[in-house]
PAZAPA-4460 file (N, C-alpha, C; in steps of 0.05 Angstrom, whole numbers, plus 32768, in hexadecimal, padded with zeros to 4 digits):
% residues 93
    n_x    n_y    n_z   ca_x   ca_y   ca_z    c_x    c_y    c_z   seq   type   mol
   804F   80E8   7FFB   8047   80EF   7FE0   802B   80E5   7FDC     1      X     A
   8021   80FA   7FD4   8001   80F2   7FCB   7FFA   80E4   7FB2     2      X     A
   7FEE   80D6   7FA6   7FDD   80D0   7F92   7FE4   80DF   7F75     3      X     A
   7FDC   80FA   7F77   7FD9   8115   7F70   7FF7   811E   7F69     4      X     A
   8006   811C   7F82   8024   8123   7F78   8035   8113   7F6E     5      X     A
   802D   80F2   7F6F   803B   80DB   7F59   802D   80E8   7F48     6      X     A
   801A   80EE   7F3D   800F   80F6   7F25   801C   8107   7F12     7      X     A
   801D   811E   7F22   8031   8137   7F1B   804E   812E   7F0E     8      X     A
   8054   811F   7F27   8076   811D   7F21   8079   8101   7F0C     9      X     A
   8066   80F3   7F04   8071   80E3   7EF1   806B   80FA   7EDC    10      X     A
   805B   8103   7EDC   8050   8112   7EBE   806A   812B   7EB9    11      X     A
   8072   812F   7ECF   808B   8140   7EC9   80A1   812A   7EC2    12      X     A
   80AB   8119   7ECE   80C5   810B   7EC1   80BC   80FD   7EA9    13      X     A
   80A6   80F8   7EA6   80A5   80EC   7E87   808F   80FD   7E71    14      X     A
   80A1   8116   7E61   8088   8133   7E56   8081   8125   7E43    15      X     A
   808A   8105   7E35   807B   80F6   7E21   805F   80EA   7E29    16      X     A
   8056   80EC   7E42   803C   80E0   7E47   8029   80F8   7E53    17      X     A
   801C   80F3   7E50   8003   8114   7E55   7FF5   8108   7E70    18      X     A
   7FEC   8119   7E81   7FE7   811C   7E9F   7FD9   8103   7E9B    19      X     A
   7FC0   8103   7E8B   7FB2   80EB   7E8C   7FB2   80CB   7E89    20      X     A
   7FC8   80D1   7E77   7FD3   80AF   7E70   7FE5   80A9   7E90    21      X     A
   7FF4   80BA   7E9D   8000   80B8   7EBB   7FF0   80AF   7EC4    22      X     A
   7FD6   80C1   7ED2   7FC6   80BA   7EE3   7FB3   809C   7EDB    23      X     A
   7FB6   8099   7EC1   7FA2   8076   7EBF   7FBA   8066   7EC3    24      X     A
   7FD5   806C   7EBE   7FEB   8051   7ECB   7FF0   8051   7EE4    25      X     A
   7FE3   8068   7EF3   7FE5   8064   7F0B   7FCF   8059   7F19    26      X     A
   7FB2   8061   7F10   7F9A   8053   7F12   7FA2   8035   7F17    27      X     A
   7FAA   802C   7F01   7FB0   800C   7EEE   7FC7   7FFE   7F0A    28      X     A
   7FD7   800C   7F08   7FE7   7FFE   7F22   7FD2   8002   7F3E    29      X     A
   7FCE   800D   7F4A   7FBA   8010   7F68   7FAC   8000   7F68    30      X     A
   7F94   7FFB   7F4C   7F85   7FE9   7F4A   7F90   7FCC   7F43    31      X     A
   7F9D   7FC7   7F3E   7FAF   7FAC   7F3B   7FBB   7FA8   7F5E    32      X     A
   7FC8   7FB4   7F63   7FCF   7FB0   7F89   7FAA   7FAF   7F9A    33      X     A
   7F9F   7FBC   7F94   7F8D   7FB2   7F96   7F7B   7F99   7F98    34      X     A
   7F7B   7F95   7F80   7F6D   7F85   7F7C   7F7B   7F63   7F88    35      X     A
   7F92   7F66   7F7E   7FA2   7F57   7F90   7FA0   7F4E   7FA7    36      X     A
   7FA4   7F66   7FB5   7F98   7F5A   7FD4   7F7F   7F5A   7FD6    37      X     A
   7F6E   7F60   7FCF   7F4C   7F59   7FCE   7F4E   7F39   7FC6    38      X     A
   7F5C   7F27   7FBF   7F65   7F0D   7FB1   7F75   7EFD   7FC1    39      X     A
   7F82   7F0D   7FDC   7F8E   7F03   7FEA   7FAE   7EF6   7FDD    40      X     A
   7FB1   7F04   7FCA   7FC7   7F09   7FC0   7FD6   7F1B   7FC4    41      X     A
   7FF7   7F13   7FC2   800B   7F29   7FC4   800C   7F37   7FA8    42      X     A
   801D   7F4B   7FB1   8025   7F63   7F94   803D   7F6E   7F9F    43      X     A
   804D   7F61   7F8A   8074   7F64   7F8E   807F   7F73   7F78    44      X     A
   8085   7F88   7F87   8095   7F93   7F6F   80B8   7F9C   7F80    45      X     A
   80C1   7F82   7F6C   80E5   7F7F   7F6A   80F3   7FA0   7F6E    46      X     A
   8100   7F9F   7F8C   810E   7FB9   7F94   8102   7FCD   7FA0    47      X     A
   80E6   7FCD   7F9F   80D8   7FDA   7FB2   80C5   7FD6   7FCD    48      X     A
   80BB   7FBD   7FBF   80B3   7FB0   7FE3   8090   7F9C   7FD3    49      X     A
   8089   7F93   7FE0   8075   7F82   7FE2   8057   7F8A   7FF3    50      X     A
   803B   7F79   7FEE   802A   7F8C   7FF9   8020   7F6E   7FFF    51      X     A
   8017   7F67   8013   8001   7F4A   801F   7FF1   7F51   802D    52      X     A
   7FE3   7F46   802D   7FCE   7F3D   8049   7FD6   7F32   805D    53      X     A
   7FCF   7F41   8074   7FD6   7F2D   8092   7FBD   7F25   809D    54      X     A
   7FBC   7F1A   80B4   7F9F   7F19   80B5   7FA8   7F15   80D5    55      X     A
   7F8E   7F22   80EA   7F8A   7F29   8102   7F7A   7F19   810A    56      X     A
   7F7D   7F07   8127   7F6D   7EF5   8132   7F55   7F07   813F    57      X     A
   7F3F   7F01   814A   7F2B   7F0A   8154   7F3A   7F09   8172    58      X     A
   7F37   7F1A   817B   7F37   7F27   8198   7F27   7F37   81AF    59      X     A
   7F37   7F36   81C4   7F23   7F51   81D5   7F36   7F64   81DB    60      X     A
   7F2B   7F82   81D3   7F34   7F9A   81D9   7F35   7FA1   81EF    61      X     A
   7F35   7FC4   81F5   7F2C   7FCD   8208   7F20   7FE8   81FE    62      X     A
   7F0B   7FF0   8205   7F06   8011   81F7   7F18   8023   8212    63      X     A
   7F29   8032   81FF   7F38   8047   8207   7F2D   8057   8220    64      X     A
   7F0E   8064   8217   7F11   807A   8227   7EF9   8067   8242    65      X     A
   7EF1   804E   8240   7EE1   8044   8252   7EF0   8031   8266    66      X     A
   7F00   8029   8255   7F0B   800D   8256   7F00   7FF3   8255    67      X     A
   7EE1   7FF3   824E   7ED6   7FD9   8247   7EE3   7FCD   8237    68      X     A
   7ED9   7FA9   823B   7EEF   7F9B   8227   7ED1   7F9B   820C    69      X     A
   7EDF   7F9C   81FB   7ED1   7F9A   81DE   7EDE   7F8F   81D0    70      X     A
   7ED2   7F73   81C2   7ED8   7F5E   81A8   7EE5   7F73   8198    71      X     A
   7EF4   7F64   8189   7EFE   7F6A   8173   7EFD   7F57   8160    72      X     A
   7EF0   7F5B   8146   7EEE   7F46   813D   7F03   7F48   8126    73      X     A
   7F05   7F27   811C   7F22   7F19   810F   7F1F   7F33   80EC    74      X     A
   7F3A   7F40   80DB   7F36   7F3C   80D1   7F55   7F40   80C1    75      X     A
   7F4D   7F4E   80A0   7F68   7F48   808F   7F78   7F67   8090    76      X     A
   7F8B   7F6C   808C   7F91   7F8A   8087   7FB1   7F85   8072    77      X     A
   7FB2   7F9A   8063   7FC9   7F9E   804E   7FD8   7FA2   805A    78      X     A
   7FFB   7F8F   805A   800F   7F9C   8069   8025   7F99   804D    79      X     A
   8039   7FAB   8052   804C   7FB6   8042   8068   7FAF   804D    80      X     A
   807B   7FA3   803C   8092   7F9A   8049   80AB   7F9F   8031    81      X     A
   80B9   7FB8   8039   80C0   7FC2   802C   80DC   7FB1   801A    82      X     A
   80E6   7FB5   8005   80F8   7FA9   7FF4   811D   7FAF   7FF7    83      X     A
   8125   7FA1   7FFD   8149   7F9F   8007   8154   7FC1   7FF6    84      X     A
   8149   7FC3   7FDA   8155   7FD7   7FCD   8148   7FF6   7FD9    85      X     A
   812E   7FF0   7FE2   812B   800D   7FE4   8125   800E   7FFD    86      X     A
   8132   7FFA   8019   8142   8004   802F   8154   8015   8031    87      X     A
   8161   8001   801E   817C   8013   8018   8184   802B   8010    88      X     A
   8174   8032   7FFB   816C   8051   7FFB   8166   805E   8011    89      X     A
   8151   805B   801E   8149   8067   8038   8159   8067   8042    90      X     A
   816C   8052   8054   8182   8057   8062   8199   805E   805B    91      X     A
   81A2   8071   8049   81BE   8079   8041   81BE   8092   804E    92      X     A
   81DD   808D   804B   81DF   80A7   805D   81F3   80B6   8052    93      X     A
***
């Protein structure tokens, strides 16, 4: 699901809020997970999963198509760890 189609589909299940007021609560949340991890902070939201920072030591690669070894240098990346309730969704059968 895109951006665009949360947009859509909240503005369809809730016809009391107009396309625009959707798209700035959705703005408002992205930029809060955001900003969050820019802070090196988590952002938990109860039943659906959690968003952190991990962080990658500096290493040496290999380039693919040469095979030279090439540094890699250390850094942070967003990882996502999903929430007990909406495993469970996913996995029903």
């Amino acid at each position: 699901m895109t951006r665009s189609e949360l947009i859509q589909h909240m503005a369809h299940k809730y016809p009391e809020l107009t396309a625009d007021q959707v798209e700035r609560m959705v703005g408002v949340i992205f930029d809060e997970i955001t900003s969050a991890l820019a802070q090196h902070k988590r952002a938990e939201f109860r039943n659906f999963g959690a968003f952190s920072i991990r962080h990658r030591k500096a290493r040496v690669g290999r380039n693919p198509r040469t095979g030279a070894k090439v540094p890699v240098r250390e850094k942070d990346f967003p990882f996502f760890k999903c929430g007990r309730t909406l495993l469970s969704h996913m996995n029903k059968w």
